[in-house]
C-alpha atoms as one frame of an Amber mdcrd trajectory, in Angstrom:
protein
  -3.692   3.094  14.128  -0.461   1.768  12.183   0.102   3.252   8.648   1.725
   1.028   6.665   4.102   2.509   3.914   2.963   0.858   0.770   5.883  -0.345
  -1.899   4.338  -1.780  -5.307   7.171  -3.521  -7.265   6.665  -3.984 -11.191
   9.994  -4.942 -12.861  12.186  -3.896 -10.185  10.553  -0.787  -9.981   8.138
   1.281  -7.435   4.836   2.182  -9.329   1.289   2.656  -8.174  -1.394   2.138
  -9.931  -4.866   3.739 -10.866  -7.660   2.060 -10.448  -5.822  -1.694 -10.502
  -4.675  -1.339 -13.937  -1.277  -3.554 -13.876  -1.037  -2.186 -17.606  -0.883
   1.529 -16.542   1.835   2.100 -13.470   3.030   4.915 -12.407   6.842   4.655
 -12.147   8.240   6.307  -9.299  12.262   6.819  -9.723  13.585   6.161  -6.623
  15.133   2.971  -5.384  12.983   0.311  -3.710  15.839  -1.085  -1.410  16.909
   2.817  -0.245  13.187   3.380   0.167  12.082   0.151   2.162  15.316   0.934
   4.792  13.894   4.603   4.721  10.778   3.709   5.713  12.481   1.000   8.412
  14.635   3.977  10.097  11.436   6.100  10.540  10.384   3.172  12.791   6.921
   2.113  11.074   6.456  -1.713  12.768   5.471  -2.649   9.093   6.318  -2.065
   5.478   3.759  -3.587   2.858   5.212  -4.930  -0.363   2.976  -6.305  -3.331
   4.821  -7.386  -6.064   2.855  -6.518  -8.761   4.218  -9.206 -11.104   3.773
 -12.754  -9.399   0.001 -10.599  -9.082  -0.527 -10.838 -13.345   1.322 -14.029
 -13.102   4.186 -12.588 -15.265   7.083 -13.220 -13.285   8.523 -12.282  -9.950
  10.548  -9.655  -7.944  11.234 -12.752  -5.736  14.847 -11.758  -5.437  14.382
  -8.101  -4.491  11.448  -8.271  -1.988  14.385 -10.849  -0.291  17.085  -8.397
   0.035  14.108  -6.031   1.280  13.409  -8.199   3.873  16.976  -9.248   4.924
  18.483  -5.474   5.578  14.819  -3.475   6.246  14.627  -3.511  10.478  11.172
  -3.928  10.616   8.644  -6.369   9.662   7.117  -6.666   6.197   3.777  -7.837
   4.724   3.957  -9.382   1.771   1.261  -9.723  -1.236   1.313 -10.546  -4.300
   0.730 -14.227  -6.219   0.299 -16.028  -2.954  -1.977 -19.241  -4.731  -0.071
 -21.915  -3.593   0.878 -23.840  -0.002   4.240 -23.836  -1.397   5.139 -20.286
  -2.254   3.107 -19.262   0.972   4.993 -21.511   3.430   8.133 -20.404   1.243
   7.746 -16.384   2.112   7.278 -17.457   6.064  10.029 -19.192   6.201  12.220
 -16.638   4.084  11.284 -14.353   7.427   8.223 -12.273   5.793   6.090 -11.543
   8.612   2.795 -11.909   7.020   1.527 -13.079   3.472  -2.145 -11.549   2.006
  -4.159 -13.659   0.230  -6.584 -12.822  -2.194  -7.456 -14.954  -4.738  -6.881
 -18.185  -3.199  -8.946 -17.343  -0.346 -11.764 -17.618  -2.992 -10.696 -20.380
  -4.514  -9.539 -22.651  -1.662 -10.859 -21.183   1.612  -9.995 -24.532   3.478
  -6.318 -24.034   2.381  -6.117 -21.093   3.553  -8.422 -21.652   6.665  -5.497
 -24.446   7.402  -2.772 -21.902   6.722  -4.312 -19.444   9.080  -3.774 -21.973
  11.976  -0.299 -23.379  11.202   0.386 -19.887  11.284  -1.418 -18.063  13.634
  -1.441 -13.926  12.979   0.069 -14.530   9.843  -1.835 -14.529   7.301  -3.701
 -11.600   5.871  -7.236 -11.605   3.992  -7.288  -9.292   1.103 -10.874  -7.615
   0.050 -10.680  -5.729  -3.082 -13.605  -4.084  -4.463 -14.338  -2.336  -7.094
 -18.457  -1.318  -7.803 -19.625  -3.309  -4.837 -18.089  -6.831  -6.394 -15.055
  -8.579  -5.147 -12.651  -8.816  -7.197 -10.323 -11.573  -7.853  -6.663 -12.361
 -10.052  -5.142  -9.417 -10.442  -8.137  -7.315 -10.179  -9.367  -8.749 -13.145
 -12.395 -10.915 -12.346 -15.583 -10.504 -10.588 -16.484 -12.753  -7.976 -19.694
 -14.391  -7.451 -19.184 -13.586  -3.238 -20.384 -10.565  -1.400 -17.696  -9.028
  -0.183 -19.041  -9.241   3.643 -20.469 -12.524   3.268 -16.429 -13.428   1.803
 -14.957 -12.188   5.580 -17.961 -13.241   7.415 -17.065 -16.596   6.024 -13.167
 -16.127   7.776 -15.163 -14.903  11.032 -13.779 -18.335  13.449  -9.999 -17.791
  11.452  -6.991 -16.436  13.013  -6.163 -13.784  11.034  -3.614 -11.355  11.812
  -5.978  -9.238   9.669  -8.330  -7.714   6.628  -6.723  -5.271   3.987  -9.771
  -3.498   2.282  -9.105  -1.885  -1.365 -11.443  -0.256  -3.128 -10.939  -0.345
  -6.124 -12.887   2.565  -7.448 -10.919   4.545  -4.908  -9.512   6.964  -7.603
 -12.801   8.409  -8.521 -12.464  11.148  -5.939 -15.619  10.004  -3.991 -13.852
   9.479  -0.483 -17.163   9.404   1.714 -18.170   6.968  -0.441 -14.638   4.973
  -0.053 -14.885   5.318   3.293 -18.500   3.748   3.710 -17.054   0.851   1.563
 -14.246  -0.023   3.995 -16.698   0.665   6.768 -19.297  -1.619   6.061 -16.893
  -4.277   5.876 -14.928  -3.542   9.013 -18.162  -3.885  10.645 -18.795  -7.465
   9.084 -15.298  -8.930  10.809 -13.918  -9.468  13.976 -10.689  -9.093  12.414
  -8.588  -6.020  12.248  -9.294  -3.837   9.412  -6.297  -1.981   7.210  -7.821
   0.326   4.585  -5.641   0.695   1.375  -6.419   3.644  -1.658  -7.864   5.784
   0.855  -5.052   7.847   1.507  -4.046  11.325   0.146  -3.277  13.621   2.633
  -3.146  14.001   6.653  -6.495  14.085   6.914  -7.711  11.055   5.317  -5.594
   9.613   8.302  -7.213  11.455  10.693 -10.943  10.238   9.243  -9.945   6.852
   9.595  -9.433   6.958  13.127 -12.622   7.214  13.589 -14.521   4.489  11.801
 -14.456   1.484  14.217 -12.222  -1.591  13.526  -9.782   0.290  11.407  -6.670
  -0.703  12.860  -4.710   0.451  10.016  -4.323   2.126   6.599  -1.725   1.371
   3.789   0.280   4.277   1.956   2.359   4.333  -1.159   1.179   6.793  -3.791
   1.006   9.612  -1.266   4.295   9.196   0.348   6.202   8.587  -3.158   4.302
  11.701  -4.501   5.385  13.605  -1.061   2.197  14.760  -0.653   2.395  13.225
   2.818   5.184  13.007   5.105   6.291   9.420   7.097   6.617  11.239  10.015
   3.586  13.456  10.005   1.634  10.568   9.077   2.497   8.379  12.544   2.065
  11.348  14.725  -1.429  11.612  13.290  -2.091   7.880  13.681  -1.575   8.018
  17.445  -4.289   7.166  19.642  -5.087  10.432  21.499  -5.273  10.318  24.959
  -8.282   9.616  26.534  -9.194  13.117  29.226  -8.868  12.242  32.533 -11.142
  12.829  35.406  -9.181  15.073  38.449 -10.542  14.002  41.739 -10.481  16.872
  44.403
């Protein structure tokens, strides 16, 4: 399983926030160019990066999330604002690895159906939940989809995968988090990264388990130190698999 360290960027700063409340961050003081090359040199394959204002539609962190990408060694997913051709053909070509797509997916699914091919493993579906709905600009409006029907409906697509976010993850209730990100892992061929899950070593360790999680994204808990990098990607490992001794 890959875990993804998770930087939110809301004025140039790393915050996370509680429940999807944009007007409520958390500010964490550390710098977001120092931390993205920290998380490179631990050699995670990926760094996520969703900046937080092209989400609300208030501006940009265009300019940092570029100098992120030019001096991080390793390859970053970017979300945040993506509702246009332009700014998602834009972000490839400025040598993102993969975009996530949220809102648009709703809005224009043949867009992004088209996108998905001209860029194969690419482009990233974003699910976020919150009390069963999904959830669309910014976290801010309720869909009229089910959530599974809304991936079911990306099933032929080739996605380079689903990013799940429950939205109600903050309550505490993790079994009930986890059946959340379950059910829809089992309504998509596509591989499955669970975000908001994540606050310690063993909510890695659960996620293993639950088939067609192939990966889990983490920001408060690293920021807050509550879980080493390190720790974290031994933990994600595959274990082996016994092997049979012939006499």
């Amino acid at each position: 399983m890959i875990v993804y360290p998770t930087i939110e960027l809301q004025g140039g700063k790393c915050v996370s926030l509680t429940r999807g409340r944009l007007d409520e961050p958390s500010i964490w003081h550390v710098d977001p160019l120092q931390t993205a090359q920290a998380y490179a040199r631990a050699g995670v394959p990926f760094i996520h990066v969703t900046d937080l204002d092209a989400v609300a539609g208030e501006g940009n962190n265009d300019d940092l999330v570029a100098q992120i990408v030019q001096s991080a060694s390793t390859s970053v997913q970017l979300g945040g604002g993506f509702r246009t051709r332009q700014r998602i053909e834009d972000w490839i070509d400025r040598g993102v690895a993969r975009v996530v797509i949220s809102t648009l997916a709703v809005q224009d699914p043949a867009l992004v159906q088209e996108m998905a091919v001209r860029y194969p493993d690419q482009i990233v579906l974003a699910v976020d939940i919150y009390q069963g709905k999904l959830m669309t600009e910014g976290w801010r409006q309720t869909g009229a989809m089910d959530p599974a029907d809304f991936v079911r409906a990306y099933e032929g697509v080739p996605l380079a995968g689903v990013i799940v976010t429950d939205i109600d993850a903050d309550i505490g209730d993790q079994d009930g988090q986890l059946a959340v990100i379950a059910g829809i892992a089992e309504a998509t061929p596509h591989p499955v990264m669970a975000r908001g899950t994540v606050r310690s070593l063993d909510d890695i360790s659960r996620l293993k388990y639950v088939a067609n999680i192939s990966g889990t994204l983490v920001g408060r808990a690293l920021h807050a130190k509550d879980i080493d990098l390190a720790e974290a990607l031994e933990v994600a490992k595959p274990m082996p698999e016994p092997k049979a001794e012939f006499q």
